[in-house]
MARBA-512273 format. One line per 2 residues: their letters; for each residue x, y, z of C-alpha. Coordinates in pm, 1 decimal. Each point is the difference from the previous one (the first is absolute). Last residue first. Example, Ala and Ser with C-alpha at 12.3 -4.5 7.8 and 13.67 -1.06 7.14 Angstrom:
BEGIN
sa> 1367.0 -106.0 714.0 | -137.0 -344.0 66.0
END
This chain:
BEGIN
xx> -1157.4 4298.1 9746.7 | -176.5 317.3 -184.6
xx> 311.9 86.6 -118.5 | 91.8 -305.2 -196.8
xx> -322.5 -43.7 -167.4 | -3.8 360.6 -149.1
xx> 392.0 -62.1 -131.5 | -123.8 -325.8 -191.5
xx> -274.1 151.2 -133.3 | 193.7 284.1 -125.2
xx> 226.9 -249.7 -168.3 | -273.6 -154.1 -162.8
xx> -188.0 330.3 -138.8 | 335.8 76.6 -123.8
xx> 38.5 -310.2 -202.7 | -345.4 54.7 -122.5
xx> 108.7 341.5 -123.1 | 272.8 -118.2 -194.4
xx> -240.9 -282.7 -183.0 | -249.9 271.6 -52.0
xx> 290.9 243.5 -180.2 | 151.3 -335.7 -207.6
xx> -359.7 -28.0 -127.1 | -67.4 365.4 -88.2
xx> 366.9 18.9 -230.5 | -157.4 -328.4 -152.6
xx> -313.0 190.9 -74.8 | 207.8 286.3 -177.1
xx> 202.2 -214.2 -192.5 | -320.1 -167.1 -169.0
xx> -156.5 309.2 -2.3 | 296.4 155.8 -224.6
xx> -33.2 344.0 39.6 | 394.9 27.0 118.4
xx> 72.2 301.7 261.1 | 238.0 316.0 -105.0
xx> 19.8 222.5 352.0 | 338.7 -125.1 49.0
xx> 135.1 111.8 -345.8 | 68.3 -231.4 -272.5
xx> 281.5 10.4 -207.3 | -19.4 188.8 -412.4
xx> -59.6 356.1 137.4 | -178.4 293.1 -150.3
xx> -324.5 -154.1 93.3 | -36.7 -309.5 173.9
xx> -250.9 -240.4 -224.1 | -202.3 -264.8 240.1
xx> 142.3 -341.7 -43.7 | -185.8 -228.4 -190.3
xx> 271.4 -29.8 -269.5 | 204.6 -203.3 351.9
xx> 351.8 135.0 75.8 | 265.0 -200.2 -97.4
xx> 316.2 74.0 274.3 | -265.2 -77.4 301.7
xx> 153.6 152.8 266.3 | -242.2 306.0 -52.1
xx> -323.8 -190.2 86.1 | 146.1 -117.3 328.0
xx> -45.4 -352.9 143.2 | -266.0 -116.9 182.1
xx> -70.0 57.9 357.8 | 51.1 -288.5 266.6
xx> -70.8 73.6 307.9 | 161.7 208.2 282.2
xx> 117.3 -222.8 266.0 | -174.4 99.9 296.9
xx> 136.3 100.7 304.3 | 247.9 264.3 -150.4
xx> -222.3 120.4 -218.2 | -222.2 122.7 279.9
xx> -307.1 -92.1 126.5 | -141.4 228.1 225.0
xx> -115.6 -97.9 344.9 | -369.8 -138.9 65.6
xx> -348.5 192.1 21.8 | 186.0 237.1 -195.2
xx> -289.0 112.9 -248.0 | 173.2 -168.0 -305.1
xx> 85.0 -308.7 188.1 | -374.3 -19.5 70.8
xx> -92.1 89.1 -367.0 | 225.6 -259.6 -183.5
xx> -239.3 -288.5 22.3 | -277.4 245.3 -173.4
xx> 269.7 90.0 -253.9 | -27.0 -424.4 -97.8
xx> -385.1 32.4 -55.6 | -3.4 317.3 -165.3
xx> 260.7 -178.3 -268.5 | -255.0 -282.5 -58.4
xx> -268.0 221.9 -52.1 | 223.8 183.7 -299.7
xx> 94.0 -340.7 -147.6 | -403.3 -53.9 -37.0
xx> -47.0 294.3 -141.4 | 279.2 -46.6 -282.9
xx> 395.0 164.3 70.6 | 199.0 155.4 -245.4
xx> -103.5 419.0 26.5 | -12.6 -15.6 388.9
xx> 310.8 -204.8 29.2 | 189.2 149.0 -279.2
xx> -59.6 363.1 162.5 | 67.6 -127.3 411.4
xx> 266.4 -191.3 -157.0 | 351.7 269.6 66.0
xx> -219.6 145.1 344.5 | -50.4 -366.5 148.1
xx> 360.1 5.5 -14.9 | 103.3 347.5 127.7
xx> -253.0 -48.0 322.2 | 154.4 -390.8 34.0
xx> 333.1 160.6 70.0 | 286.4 -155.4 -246.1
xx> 328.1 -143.3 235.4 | 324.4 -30.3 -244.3
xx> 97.3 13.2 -328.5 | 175.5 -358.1 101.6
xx> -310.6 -155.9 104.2 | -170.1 102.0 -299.6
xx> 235.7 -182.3 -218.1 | -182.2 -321.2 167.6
xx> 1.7 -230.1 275.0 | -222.6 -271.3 62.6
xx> -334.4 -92.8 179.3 | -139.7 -305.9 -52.9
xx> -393.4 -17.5 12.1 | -59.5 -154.3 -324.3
xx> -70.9 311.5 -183.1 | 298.0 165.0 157.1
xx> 203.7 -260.7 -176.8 | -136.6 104.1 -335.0
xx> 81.3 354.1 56.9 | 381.5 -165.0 90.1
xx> 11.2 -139.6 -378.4 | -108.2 289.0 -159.9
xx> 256.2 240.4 201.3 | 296.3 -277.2 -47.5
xx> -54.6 23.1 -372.6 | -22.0 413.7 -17.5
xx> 330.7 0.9 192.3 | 154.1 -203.5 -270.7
xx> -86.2 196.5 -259.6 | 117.4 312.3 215.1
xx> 353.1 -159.6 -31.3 | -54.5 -86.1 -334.0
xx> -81.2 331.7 -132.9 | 227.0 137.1 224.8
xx> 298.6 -181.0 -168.3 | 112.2 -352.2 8.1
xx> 389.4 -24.8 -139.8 | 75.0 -42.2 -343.6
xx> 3.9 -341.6 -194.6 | -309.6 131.3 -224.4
xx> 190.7 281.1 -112.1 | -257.9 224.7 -144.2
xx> -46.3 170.3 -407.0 | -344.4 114.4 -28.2
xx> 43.0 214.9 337.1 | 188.8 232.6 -223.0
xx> -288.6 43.2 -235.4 | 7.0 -49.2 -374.5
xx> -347.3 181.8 -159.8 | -201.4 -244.5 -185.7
xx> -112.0 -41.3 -336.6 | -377.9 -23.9 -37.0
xx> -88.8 -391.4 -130.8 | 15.2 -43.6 -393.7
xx> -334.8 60.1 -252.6 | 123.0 -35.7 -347.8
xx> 0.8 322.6 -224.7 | -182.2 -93.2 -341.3
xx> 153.1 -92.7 -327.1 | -334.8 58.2 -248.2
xx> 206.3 184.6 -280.8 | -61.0 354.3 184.8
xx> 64.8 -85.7 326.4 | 371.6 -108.0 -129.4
xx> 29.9 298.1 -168.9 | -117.7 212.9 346.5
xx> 226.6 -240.1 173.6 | 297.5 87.8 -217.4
xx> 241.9 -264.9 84.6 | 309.8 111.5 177.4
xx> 328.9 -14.7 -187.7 | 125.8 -318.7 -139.2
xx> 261.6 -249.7 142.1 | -51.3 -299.6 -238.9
xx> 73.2 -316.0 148.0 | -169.2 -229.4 -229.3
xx> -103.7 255.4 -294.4 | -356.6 206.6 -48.4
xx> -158.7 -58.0 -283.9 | -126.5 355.1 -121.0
xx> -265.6 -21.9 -295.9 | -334.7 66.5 203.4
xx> 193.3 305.0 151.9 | 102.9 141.3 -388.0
xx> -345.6 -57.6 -132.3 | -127.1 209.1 253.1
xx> 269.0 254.8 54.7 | 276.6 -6.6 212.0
xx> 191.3 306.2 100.4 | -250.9 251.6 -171.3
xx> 124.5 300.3 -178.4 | 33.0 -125.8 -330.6
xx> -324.9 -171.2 -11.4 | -150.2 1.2 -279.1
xx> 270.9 29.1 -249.3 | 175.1 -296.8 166.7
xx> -355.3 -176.7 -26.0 | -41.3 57.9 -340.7
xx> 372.6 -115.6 -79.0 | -127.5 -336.0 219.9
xx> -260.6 -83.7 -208.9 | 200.8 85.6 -307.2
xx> 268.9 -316.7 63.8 | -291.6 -201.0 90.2
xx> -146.8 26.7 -331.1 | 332.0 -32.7 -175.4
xx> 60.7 -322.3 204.4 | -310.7 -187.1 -123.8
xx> -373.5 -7.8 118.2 | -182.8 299.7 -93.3
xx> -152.2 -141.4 -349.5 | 65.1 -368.3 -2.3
xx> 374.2 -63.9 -70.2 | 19.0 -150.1 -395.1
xx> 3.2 -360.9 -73.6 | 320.2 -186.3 38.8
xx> 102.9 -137.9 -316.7 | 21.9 -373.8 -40.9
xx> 184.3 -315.7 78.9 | -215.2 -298.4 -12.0
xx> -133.8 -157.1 316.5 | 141.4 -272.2 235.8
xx> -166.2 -240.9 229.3 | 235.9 -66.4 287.4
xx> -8.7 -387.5 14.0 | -289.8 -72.3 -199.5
xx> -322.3 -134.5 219.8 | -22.9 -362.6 115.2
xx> 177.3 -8.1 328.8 | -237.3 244.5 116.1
xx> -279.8 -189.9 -13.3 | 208.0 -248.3 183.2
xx> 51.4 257.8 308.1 | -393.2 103.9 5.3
xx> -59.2 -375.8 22.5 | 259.0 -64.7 297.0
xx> -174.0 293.2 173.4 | -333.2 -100.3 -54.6
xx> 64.9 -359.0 160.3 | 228.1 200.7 305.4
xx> -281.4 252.8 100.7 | -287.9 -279.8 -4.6
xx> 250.7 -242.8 210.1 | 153.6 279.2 261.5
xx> -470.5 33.5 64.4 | -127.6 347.3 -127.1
xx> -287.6 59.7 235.9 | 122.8 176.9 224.8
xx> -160.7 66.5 299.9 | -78.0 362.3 145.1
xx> 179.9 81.6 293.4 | 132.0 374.9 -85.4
xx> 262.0 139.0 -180.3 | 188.1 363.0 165.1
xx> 21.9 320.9 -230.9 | 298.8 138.4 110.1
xx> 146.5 369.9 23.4 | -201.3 130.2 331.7
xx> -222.4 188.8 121.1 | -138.6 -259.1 221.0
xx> -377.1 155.5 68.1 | -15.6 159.7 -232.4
xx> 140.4 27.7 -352.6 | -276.0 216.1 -157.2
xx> 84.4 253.7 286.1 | 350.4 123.9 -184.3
xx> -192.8 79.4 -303.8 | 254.6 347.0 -31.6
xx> 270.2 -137.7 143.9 | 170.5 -80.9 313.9
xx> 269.2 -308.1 -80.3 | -96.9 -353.9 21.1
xx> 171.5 -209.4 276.3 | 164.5 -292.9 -143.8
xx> 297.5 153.5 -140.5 | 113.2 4.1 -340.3
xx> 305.8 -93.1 -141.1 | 44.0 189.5 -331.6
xx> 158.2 -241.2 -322.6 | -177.5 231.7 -245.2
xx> -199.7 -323.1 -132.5 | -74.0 -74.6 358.9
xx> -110.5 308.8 159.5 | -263.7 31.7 -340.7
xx> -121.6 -343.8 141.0 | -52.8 99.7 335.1
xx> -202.8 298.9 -144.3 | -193.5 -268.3 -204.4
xx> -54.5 -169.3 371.8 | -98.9 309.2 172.9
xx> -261.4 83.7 -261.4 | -199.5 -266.8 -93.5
xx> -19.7 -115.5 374.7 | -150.3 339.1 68.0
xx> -231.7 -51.4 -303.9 | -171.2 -336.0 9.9
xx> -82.2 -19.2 -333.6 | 286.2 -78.7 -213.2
xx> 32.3 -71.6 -318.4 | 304.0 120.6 -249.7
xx> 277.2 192.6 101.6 | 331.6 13.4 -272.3
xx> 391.4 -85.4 -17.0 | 139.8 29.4 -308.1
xx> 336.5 -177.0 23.5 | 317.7 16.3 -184.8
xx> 228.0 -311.8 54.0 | 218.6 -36.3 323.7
xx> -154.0 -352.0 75.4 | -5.9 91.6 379.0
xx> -289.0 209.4 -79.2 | -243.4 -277.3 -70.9
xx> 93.5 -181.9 329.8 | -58.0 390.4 185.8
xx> -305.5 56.4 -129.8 | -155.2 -395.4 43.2
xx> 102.9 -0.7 358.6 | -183.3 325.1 30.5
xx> -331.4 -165.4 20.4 | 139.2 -254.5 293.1
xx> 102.4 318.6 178.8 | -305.7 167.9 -14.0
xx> -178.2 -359.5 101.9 | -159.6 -192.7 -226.5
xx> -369.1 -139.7 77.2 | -201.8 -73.7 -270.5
xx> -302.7 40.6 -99.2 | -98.7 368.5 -119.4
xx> -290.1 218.5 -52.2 | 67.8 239.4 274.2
xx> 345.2 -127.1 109.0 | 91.3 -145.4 353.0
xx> 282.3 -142.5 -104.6 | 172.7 72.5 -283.3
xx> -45.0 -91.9 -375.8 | -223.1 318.8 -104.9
xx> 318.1 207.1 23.1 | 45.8 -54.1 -373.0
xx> 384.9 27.5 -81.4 | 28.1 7.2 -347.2
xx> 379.7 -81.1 -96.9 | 73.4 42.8 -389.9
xx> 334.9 -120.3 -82.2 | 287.4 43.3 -257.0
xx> 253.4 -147.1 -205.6 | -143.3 -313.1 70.9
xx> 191.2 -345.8 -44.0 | -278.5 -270.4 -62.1
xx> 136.3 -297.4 125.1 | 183.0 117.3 334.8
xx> -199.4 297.0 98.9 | -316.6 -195.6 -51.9
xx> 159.7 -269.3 216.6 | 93.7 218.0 272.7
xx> -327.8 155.9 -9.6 | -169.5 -341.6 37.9
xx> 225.2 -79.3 301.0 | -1.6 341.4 167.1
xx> -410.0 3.2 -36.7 | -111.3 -369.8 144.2
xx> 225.4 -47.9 347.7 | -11.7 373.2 54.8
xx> -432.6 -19.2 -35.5 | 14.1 -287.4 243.6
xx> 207.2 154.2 237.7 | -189.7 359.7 25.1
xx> -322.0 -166.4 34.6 | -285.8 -113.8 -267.5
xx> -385.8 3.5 154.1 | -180.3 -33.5 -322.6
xx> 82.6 -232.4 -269.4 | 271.4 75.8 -305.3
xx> 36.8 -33.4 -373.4 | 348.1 24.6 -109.0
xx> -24.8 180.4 -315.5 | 250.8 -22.8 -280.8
xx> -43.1 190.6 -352.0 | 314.3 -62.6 -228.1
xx> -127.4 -348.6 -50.8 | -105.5 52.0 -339.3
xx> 36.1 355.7 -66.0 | 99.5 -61.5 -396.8
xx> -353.0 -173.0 -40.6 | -220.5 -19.3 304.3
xx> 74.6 95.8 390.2 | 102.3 -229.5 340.1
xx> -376.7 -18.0 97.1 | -1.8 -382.5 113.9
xx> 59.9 150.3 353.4 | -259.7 196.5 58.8
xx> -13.7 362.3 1.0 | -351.0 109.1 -58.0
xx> -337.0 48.5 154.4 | 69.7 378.0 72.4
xx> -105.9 1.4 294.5 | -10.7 -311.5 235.6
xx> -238.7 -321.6 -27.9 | 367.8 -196.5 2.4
xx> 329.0 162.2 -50.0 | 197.1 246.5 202.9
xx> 290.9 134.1 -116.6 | 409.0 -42.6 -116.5
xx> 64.9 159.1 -355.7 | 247.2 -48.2 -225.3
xx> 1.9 152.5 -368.3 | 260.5 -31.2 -205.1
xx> 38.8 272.5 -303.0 | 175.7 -33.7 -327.7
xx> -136.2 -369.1 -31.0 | -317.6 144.0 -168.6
xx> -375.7 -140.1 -20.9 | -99.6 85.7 362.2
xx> 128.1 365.7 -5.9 | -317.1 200.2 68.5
xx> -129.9 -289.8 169.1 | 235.2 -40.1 245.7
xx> -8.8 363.6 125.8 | -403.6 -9.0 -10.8
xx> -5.3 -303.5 177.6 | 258.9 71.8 272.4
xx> -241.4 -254.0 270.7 | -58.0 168.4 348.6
xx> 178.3 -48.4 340.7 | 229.1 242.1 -134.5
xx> 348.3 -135.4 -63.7 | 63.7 58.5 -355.8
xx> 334.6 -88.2 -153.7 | 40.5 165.4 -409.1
xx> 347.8 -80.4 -150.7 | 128.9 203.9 -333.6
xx> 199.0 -145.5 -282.5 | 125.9 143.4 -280.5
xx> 50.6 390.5 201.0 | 38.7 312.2 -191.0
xx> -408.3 26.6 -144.8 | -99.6 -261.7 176.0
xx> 37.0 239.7 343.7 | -246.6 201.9 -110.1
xx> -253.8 -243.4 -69.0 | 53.1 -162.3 304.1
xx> -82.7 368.1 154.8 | -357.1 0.8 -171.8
xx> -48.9 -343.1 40.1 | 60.6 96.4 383.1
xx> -226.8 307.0 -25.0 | -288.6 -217.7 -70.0
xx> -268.4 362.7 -58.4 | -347.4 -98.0 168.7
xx> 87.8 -217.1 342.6 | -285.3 -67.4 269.1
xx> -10.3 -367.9 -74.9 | -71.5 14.1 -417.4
xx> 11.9 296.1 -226.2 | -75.9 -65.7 -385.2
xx> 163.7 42.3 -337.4 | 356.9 -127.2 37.2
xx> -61.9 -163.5 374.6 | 78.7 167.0 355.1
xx> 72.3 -259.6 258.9 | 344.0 84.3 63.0
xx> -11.9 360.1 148.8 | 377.9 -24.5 145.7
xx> 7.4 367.9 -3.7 | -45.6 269.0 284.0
xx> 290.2 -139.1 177.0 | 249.8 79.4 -258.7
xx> 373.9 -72.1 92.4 | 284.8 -36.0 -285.1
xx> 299.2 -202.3 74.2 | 326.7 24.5 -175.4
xx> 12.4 378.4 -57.0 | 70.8 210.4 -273.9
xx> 74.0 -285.6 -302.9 | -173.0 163.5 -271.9
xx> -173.9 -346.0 14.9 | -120.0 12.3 405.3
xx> -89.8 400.4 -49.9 | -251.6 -124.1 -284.8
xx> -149.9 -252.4 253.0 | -48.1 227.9 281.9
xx> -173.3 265.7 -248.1 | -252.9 -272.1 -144.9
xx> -49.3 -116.3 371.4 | -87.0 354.9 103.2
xx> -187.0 160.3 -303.0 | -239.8 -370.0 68.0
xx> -151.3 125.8 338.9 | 52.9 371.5 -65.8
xx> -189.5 -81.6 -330.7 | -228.0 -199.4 154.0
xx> -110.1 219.9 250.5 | -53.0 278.3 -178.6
xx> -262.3 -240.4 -207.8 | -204.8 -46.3 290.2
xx> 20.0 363.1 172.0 | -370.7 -4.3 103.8
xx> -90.2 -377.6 0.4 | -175.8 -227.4 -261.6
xx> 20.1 -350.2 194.4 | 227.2 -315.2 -13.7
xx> -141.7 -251.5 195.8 | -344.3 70.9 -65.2
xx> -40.0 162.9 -349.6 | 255.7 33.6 -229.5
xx> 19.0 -301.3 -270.8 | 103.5 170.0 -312.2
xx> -321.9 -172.6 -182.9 | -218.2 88.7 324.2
xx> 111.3 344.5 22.9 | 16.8 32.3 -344.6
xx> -388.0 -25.8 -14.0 | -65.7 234.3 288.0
xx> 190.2 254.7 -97.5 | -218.9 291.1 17.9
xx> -128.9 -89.2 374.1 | 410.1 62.7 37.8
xx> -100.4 392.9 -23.0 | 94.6 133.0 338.1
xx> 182.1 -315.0 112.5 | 249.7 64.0 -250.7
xx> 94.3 -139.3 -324.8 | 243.3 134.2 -253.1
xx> 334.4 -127.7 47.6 | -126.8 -314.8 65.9
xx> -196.1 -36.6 -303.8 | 264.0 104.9 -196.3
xx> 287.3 -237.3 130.0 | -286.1 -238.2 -62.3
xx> -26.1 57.2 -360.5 | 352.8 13.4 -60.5
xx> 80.4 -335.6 88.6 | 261.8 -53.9 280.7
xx> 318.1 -132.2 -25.7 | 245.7 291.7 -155.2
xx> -332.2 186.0 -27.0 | 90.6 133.3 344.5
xx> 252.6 200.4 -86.7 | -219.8 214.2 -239.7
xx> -247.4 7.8 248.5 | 297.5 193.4 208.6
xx> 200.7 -136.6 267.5 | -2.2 272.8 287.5
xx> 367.5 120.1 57.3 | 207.4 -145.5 245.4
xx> 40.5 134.4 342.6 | 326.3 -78.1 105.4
xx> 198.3 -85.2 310.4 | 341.5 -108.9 14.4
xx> 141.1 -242.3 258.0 | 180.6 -8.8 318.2
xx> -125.6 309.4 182.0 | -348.8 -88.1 -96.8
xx> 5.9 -293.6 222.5 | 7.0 319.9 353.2
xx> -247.7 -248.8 139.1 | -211.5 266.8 14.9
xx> -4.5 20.0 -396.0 | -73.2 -388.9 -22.5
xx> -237.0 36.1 283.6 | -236.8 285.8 -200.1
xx> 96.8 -166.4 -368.8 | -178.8 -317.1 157.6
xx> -336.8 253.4 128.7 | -2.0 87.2 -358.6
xx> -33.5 -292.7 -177.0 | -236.9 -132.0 274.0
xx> -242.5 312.3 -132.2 | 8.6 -194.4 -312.3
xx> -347.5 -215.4 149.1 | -118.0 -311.1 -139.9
xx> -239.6 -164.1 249.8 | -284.5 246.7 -125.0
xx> -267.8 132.8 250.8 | -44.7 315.2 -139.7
xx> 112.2 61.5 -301.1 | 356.4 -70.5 -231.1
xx> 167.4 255.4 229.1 | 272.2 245.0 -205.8
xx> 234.2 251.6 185.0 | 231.0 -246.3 144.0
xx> 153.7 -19.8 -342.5 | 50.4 387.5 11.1
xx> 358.1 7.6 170.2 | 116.9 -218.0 -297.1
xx> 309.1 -245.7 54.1 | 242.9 -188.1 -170.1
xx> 290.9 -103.5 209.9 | 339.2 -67.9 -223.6
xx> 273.2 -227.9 177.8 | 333.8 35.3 -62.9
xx> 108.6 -359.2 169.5 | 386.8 -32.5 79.4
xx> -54.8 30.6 378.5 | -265.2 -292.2 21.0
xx> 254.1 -242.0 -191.7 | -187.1 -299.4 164.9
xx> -239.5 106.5 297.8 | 161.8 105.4 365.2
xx> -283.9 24.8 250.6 | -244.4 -305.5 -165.4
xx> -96.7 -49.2 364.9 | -253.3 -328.0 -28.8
xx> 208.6 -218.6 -227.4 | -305.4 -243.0 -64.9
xx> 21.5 -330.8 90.6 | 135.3 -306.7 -233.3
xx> -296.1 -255.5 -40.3 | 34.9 -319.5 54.5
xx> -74.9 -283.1 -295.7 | -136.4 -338.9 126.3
END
């Protein structure tokens, strides 16, 4: 029985991270559009990803564009005309219009007329074709788009929430200097439009890893290896719900090893549908962020050019964090695991934090199901052409906007701009900063300005002399009086049980009752219930024939004086309760502590004092009278 190899769960040092110039595509008004109400399929995940890869400080390490728009034109590469013009033109104000080609275009339920709809596609499919052309000019070795990856889209009608197929759109590209181009799909959902688009033609291998069985789109079993010249240059490995992090290593690094081995790619085509974790919306299985990523960083660690694109993915704070984890990885960026403020910092609660965790759910792909379609998927393989070749021809022309010369007057419009600026716009999103670099303070109003916001960090705090103490020096007042405090609690217990002891008040010398029962008289009155107060009538009516000298004073120096408690103001750490002094930090001998609690224990040490006396006067009473 086969074992499966565990997933590498840190990923902290990819293959060749620091040689990667990576490309991030992104358009501040994807977030903009909403499908309607109640839709799973939301961009405004796009832009809460570019939030925590720009607070992660990723955008440092790579170069950010916003490509241009792809026009209709564009998107006749693949598409028909006809429905390039019917999405350009309808709206939900006059879609009751288009009724008919609503139906023959198939928009309706899962992919609805919304304000903004063709806007959408072009940023959506403007951003892979860009990526692409920047891959065969050569510019950067990994291109990022997380607004594209819309596989389900078909040549004349949209399908699964997807209108414009921006990857056919960016294969396309890359055809035109690459022979042989890979396409790996990990969404939880079948690549059908990608693999049919180039089904009949060996210049393109699609793989794709998804759910099959009573599952959207219906497609993607195994017998479906292509037709014609594309025979067997379409793989799917057809897959049941519940797959981990182990399984899915133990299936994809073997199968992409052998695609990499037998058909030779010049490039590849990574969509990374988020639909595959745990926990998704309309998804069933259960990878973990990390088990996701796997797949990034094993396709990286070829060292060919990737475009890396989004896809599904409808559970949009796990969406998010783990396609920002992904961007850390293809810039070679650690990452730590507590997510940096930003501006959807509460969608992350209650962890916030960098993971997105699997749950319990069974799976219900058995080691013997996994390793019987993996052993077919690796003998289909064994039957294409080594490294199908093509005949030598001229590369087509650039498209309109995307070759060096373009670029090169970009940024002479921006010079002329912006002469007086330190960075502008297109000059920020184009700094990479270097390993070690020792820079000059970031702009914070820039940074504000491009989404980077100001992290929340604990108050710095003033150095104080009695920070720094020598723990091996002599005790000091504070312990001294410490100590004193101790012996004080522990001889007020004694009195309780009828010991008497010796206290610090024994040293300060003989305190008259008159002066005593003047410090509590205002506690006592303020502290004490009724039925305390009847009490404490009861005990001054014992006192009243000593108080009338029907027998000789008592002095101090025939009674022991009792116990008192300790001082307030040889207390180093004085209580919050204590009542303000003006002018003067220290307490002043008038200052008294509102605690009740204090106050009633102050009470009970006075009635145990005066019971003592009450004793000893007793005692002197009886002795005279014999």
């Amino acid at each position: 029985m086969t074992s499966f190899a565990p997933v590498d769960l840190q990923l902290a040092a990819p293959v060749g991270a620091d040689k990667k110039t990576v490309a991030y595509f992104y358009d501040s008004d994807v977030g903009n559009y909403a499908y309607v109400a109640g839709h799973p399929m939301k961009p405004h995940r796009i832009r809460m990803a570019h939030s925590l890869i720009m607070n992660y400080g990723l955008y440092k390490k790579m170069e950010i564009y916003r490509a241009k728009p792809a026009t209709n034109l564009e998107m006749t590469q693949f598409h028909t005309d006809e429905y390039v013009e019917f999405l350009k033109k309808v709206t939900p104000d006059n879609m009751e219009a288009y009724q008919k080609e609503q139906g023959r275009f198939n928009v309706g339920d899962d992919c609805p007329v919304f304000d903004g709809l063709f806007e959408f596609c072009g940023i959506s499919a403007g951003g892979s074709m860009e990526g692409a052309a920047r891959l065969n000019r050569g510019k950067c070795d990994v291109a990022v788009n997380w607004a594209g990856g819309l596989h389900h889209a078909k040549k004349s009608e949209a399908s699964g929430f997807c209108y414009i197929n921006d990857i056919v759109l960016g294969i396309l590209e890359l055809l035109r200097y690459n022979q042989r181009v890979l396409y790996i799909d990990i969404d939880v959902h079948h690549g059908d439009g990608v693999e049919e688009a180039f089904y009949t033609t060996d210049r393109v291998m699609t793989v794709s890893f998804h759910k099959y069985g009573e599952y959207f789109p219906g497609t993607g079993e195994l017998r479906d290896i292509g037709v014609g010249q594309g025979k067997n240059y379409s793989v799917n490995f057809p897959l049941r719900d519940g797959i981990d992090d182990k399984s899915y290593k133990a299936i994809f690094e073997p199968v992409i090893k052998n695609v990499m081995e037998y058909y030779r790619p010049e490039a590849i085509v990574l969509q990374c549908g988020g639909d595959s974790l745990s926990g998704d919306r309309l998804g069933c299985f259960n990878l973990s962020m990390a088990g996701h990523a796997n797949c990034v960083n094993f396709v990286k660690s070829f060292n060919l050019p990737v475009l890396v694109l989004g896809g599904g993915g409808y559970t949009m704070r796990n969406v998010s964090r783990t396609w920002a984890y992904e961007t850390g990885l293809l810039v070679g960026q650690k990452m730590g695991p507590e997510l940096p403020f930003n501006d959807y910092y509460e969608y992350y609660a209650p962890d916030y934090e960098l993971d997105v965790k699997p749950s319990n759910m069974d799976n219900a792909n058995s080691m013997e199901y996994l390793q019987k379609i993996k052993v077919q998927v690796i003998e289909n393989l064994k039957r294409t052409t080594f490294a199908p070749s093509v005949q030598m021809t001229d590369v087509p022309r650039d498209p309109e906007g995307m070759n060096d010369e373009a670029d090169a007057e970009l940024d002479d419009l921006d010079e002329d701009e912006h002469t007086d600026s330190r960075y502008s716009k297109r000059r920020w999103d184009k700094y990479i900063e270097k390993d070690g670099e020792l820079s000059d303070s970031e702009d914070e109003d820039e940074n504000e300005a491009n989404g980077v916001r100001r992290q929340p960090s604990a108050p710095k705090r003033r150095r104080n002399m009695m920070d720094y103490q020598n723990p091996m020096a002599a005790a000091d007042d504070k312990d001294i009086s410490g100590a004193v405090s101790a012996r004080s609690g522990r001889s007020r217990i004694g009195s309780a049980n009828g010991v008497g002891s010796h206290t610090a008040s024994d040293a300060e010398g003989p305190r008259s009752d008159d002066s005593e029962s003047e410090t509590f008289d205002g506690p006592r009155e303020d502290s004490l219930s009724s039925g305390d107060r009847e009490e404490d009538e009861d005990i001054d009516m014992v006192d009243e024939p000593v108080a009338n000298g029907t027998g000789p004073a008592v002095g101090p120096q025939e009674a022991t004086p009792p116990d008192s408690p300790p001082p307030v103001a040889a207390n180093p750490t004085v209580p919050a309760h204590v009542v303000e002094d003006t002018g003067n930090d220290a307490m002043d001998e008038g200052d008294t502590i509102d605690d009740p609690e204090f106050a009633k224990e102050e009470v009970r040490d006075e009635r145990e004092k005066e019971d003592v006396t009450a004793e000893k006067a007793t005692e002197v009473v009886e002795r005279s009278e014999q």
